[in-house]
MMTF fields as JSON, N, C-alpha, C and O atoms, coordinates in Angstrom:
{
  "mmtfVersion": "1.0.0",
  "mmtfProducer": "UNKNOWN",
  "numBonds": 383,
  "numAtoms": 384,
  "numGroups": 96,
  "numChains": 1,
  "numModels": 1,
  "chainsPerModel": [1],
  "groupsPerChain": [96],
  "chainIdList": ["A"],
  "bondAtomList": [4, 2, 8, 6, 12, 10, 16, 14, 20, 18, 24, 22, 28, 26, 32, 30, 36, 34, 40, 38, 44, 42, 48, 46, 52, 50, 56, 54, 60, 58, 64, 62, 68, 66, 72, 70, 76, 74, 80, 78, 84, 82, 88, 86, 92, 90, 96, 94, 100, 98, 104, 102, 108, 106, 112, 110, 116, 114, 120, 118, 124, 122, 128, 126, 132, 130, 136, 134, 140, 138, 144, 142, 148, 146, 152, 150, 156, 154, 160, 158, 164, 162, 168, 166, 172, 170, 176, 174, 180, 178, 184, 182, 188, 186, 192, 190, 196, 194, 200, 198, 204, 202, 208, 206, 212, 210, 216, 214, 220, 218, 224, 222, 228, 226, 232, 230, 236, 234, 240, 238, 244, 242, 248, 246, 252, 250, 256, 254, 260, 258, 264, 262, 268, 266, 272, 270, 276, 274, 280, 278, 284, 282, 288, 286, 292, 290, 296, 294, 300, 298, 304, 302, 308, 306, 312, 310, 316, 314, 320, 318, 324, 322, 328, 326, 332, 330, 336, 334, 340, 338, 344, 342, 348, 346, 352, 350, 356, 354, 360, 358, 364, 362, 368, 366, 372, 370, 376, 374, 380, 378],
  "bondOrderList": [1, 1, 1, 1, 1, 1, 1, 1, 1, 1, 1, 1, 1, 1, 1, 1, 1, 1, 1, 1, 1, 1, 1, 1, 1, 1, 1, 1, 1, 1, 1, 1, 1, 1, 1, 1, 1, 1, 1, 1, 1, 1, 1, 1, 1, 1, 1, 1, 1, 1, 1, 1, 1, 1, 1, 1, 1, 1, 1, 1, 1, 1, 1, 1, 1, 1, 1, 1, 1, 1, 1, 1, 1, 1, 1, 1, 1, 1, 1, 1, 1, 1, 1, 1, 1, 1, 1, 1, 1, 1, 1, 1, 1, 1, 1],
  "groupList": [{"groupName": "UNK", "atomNameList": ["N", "CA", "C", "O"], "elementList": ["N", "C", "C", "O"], "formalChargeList": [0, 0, 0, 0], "bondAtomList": [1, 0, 2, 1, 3, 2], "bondOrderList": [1, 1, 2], "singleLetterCode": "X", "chemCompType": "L-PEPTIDE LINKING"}],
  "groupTypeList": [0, 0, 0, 0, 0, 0, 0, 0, 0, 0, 0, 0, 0, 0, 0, 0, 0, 0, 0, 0, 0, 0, 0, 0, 0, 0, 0, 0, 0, 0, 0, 0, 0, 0, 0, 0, 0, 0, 0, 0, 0, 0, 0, 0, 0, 0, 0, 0, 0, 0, 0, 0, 0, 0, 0, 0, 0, 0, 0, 0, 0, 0, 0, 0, 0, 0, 0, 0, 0, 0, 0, 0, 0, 0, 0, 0, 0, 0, 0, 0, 0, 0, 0, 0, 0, 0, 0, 0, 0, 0, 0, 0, 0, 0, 0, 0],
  "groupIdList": [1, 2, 3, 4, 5, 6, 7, 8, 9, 10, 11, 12, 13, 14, 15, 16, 17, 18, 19, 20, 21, 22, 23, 24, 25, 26, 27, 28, 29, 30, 31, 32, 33, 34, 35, 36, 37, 38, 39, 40, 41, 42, 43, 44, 45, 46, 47, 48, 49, 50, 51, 52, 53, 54, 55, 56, 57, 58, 59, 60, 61, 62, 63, 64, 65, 66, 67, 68, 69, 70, 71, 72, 73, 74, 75, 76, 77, 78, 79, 80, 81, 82, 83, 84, 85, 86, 87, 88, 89, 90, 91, 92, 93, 94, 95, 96],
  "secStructList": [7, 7, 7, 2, 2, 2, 2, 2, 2, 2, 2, 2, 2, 2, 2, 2, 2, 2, 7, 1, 1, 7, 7, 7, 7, 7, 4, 4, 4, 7, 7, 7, 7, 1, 1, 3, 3, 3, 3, 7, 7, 7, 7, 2, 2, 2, 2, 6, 6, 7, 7, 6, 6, 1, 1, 7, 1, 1, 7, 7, 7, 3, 3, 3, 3, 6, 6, 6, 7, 7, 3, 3, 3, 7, 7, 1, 1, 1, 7, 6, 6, 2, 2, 2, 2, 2, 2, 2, 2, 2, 2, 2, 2, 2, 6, 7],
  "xCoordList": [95.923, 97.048, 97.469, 97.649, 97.593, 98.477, 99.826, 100.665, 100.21, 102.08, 102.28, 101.166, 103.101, 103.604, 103.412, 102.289, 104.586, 104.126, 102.95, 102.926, 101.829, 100.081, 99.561, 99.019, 99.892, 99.529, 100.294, 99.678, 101.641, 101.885, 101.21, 100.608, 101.429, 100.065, 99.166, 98.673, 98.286, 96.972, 97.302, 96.837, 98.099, 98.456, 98.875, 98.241, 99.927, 100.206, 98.752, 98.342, 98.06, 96.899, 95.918, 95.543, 95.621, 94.677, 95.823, 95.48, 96.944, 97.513, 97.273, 97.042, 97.431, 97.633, 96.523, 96.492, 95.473, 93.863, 92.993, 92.069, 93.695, 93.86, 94.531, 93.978, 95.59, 96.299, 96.91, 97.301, 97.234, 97.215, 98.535, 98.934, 99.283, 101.117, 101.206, 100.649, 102.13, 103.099, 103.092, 102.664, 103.512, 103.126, 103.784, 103.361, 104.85, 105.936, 105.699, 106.01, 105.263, 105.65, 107.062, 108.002, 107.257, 108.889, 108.973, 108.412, 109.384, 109.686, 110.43, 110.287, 111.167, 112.27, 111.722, 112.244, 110.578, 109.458, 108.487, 108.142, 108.27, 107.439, 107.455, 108.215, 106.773, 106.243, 105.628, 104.4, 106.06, 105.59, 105.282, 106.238, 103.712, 103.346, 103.172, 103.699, 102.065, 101.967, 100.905, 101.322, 99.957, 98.701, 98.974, 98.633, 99.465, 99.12, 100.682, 101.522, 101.047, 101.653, 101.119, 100.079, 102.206, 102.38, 102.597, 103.595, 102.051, 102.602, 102.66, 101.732, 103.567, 104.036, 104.224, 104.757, 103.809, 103.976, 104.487, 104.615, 104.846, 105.54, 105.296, 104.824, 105.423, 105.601, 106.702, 107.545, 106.92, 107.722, 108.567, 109.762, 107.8, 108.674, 109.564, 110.55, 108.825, 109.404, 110.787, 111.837, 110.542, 112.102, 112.715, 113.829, 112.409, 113.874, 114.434, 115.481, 113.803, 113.879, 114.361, 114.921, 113.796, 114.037, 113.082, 112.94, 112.367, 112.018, 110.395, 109.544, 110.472, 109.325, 108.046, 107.104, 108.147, 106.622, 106.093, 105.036, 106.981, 106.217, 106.128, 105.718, 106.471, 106.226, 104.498, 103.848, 103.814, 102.771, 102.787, 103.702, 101.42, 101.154, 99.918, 99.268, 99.518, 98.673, 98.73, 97.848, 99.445, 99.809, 99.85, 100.734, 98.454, 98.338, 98.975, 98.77, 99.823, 99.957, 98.574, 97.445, 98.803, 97.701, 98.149, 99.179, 97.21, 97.754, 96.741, 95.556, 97.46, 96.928, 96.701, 97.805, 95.688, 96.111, 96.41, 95.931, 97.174, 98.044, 96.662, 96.728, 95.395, 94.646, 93.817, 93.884, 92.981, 92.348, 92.75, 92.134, 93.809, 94.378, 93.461, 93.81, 92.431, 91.854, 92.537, 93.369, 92.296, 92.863, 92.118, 90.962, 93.264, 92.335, 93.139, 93.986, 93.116, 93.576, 93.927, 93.151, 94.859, 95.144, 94.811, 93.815, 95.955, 95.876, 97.062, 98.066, 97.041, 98.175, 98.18, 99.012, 97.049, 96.973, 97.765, 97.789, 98.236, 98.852, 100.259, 100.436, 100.892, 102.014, 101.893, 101.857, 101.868, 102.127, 101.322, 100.421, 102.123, 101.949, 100.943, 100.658, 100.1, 98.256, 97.74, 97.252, 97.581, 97.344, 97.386, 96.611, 98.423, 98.538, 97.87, 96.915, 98.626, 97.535, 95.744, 95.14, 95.467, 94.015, 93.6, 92.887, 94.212, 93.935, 94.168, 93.241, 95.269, 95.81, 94.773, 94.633, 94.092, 93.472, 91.848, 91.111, 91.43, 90.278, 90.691, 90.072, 91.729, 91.726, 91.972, 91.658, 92.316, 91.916, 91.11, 91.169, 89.848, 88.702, 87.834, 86.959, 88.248, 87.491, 87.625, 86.634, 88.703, 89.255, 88.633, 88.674, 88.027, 87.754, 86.132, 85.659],
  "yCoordList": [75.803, 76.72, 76.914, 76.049, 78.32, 78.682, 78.7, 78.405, 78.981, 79.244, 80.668, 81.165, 81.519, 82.388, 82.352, 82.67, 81.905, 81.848, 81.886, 82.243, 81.471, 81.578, 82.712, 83.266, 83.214, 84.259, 85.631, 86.647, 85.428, 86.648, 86.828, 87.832, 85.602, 85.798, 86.196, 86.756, 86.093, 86.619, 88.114, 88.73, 88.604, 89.625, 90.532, 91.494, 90.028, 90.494, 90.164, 91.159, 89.214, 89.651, 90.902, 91.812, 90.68, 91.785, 93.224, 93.823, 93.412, 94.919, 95.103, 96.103, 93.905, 93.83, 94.511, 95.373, 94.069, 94.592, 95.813, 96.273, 96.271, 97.598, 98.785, 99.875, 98.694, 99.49, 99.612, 98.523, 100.733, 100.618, 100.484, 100.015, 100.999, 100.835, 99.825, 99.522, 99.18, 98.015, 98.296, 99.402, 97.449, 98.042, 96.525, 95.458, 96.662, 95.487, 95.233, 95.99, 94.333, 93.383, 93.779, 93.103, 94.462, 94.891, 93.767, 93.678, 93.083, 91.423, 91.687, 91.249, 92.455, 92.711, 93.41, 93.645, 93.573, 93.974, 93.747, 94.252, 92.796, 91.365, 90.639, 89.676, 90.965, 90.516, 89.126, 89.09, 88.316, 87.491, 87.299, 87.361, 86.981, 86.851, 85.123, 84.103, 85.466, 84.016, 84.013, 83.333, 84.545, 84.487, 84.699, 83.766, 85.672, 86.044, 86.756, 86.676, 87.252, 87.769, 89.221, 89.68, 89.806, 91.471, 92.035, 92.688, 92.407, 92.723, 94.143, 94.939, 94.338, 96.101, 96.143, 95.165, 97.352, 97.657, 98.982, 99.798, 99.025, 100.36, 100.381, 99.323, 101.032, 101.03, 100.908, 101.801, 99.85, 99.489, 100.913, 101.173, 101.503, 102.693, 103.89, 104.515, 104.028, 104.323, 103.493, 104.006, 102.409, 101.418, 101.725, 102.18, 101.662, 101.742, 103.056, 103.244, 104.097, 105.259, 106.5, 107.573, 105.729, 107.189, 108.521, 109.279, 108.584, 109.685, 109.611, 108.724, 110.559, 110.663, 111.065, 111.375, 111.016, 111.778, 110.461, 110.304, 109.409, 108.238, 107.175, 106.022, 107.6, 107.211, 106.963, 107.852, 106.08, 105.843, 106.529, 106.534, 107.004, 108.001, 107.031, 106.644, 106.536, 106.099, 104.756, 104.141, 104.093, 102.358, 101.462, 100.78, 101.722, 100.579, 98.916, 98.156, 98.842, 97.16, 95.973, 96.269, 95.306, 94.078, 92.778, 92.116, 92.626, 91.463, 90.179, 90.295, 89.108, 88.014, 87.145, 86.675, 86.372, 85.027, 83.917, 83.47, 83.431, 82.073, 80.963, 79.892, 81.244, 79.925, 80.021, 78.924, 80.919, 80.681, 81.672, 81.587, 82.646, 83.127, 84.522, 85.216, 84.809, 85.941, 87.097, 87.166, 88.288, 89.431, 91.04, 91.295, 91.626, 92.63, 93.965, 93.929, 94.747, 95.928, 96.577, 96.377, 97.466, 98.163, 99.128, 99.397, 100.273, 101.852, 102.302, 101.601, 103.601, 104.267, 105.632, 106.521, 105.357, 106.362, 105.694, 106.328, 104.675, 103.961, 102.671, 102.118, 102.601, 102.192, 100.282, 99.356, 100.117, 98.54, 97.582, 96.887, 97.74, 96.777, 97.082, 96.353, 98.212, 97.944, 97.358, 96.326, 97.709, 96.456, 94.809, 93.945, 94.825, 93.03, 92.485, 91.719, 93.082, 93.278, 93.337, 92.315, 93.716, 93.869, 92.559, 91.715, 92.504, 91.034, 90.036, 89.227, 89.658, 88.703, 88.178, 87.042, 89.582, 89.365, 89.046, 88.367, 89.496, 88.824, 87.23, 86.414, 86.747, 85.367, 84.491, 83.303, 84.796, 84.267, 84.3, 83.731, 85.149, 85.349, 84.41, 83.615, 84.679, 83.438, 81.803, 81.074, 81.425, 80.453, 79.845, 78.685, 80.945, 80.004, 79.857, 79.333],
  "zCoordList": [114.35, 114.288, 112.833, 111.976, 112.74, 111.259, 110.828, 111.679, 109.698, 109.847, 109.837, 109.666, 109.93, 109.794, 108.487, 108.094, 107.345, 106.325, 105.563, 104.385, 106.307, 106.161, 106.036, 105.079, 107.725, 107.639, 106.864, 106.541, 106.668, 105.852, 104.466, 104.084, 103.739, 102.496, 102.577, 101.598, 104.136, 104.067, 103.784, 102.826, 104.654, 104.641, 103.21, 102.776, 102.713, 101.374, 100.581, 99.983, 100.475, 99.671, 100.057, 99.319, 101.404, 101.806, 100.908, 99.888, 101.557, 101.179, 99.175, 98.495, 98.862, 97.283, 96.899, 96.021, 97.656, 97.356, 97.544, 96.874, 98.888, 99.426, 99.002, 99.149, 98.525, 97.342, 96.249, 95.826, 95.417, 93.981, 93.571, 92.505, 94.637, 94.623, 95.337, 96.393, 94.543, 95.637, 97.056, 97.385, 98.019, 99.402, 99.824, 99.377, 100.729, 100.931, 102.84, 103.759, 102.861, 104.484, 105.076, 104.658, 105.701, 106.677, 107.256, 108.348, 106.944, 107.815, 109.156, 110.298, 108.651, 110.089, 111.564, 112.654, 111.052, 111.863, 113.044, 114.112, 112.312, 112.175, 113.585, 113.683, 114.575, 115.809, 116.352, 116.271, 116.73, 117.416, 118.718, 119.491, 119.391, 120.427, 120.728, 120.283, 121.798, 122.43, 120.945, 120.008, 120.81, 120.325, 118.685, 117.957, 118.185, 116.842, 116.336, 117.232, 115.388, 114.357, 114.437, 114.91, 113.801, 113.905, 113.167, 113.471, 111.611, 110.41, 110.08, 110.219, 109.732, 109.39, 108.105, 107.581, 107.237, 105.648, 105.663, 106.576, 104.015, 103.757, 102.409, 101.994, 101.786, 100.434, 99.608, 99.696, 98.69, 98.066, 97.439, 97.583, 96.902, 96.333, 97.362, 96.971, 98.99, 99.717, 100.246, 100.633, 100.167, 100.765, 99.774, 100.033, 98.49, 97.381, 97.369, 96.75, 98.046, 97.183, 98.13, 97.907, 99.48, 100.917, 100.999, 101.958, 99.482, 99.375, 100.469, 100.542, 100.973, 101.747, 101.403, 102.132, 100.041, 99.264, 98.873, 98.261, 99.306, 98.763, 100.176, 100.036, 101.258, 102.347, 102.537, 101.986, 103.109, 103.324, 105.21, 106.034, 105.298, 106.789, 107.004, 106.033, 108.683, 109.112, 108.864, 109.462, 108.203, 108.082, 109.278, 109.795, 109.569, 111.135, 110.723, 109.776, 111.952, 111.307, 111.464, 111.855, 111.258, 111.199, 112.005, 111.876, 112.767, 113.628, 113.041, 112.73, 112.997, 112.431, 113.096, 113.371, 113.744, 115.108, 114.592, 113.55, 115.247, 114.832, 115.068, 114.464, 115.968, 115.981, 114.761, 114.207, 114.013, 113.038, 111.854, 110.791, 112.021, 111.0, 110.589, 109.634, 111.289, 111.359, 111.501, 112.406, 110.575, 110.457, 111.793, 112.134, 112.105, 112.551, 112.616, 113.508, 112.145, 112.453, 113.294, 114.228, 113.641, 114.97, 114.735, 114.063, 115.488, 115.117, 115.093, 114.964, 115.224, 115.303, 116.654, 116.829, 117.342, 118.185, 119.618, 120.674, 119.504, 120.842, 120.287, 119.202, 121.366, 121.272, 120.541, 121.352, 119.666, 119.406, 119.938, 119.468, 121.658, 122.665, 123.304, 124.254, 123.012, 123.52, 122.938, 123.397, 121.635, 120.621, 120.524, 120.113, 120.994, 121.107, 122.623, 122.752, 123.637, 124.746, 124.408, 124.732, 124.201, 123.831, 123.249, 123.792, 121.932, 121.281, 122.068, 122.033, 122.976, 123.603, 124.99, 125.444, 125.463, 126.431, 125.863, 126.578, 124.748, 123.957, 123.751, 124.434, 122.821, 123.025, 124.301, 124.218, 125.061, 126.388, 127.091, 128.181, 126.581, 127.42, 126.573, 126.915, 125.561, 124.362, 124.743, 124.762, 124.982, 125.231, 126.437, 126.847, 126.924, 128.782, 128.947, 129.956]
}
């Protein structure tokens, strides 16, 4: 098992690496399941600023699993909670 704390670093490194602007973890966001973590981003210059030209479009969150800390991407074509569903029902099929 990982920490939260674990996995949000993974997280902030992967985004650090992925883009050229700052790009901030919405903590308040921030999902917990049975299985994994739920991380949402934005762009730093969009939170300070409101302005929407600096809003990031298509920012799938990233779900992280709490057993080995593995990263995986979602989407944006479905609600959140298919997403975690999906993952949730992969680690339990894994598991057995």
């Amino acid at each position: 098992m990982i920490t939260k704390q674990y996995a949000q670093n993974k997280i902030e490194k992967l985004l650090k690496s992925d883009f050229k602007d700052q790009v901030v973890i919405l903590e308040e966001a921030t999902i917990e399941s049975k299985f994994c973590w739920v991380f949402f981003y934005q762009s730093k210059k969009y939170i300070e600023t409101q302005d929407f030209s600096y809003q990031l479009a298509g920012n799938a969150p990233y779900i992280v699993s709490k057993i080995d800390g593995a990263i995986e991407e979602t989407g944006t074509a479905y609600n959140i909670a298919h997403y975690i569903d999906i993952f949730e029902n992969k680690m339990k099929r894994s598991k057995i």
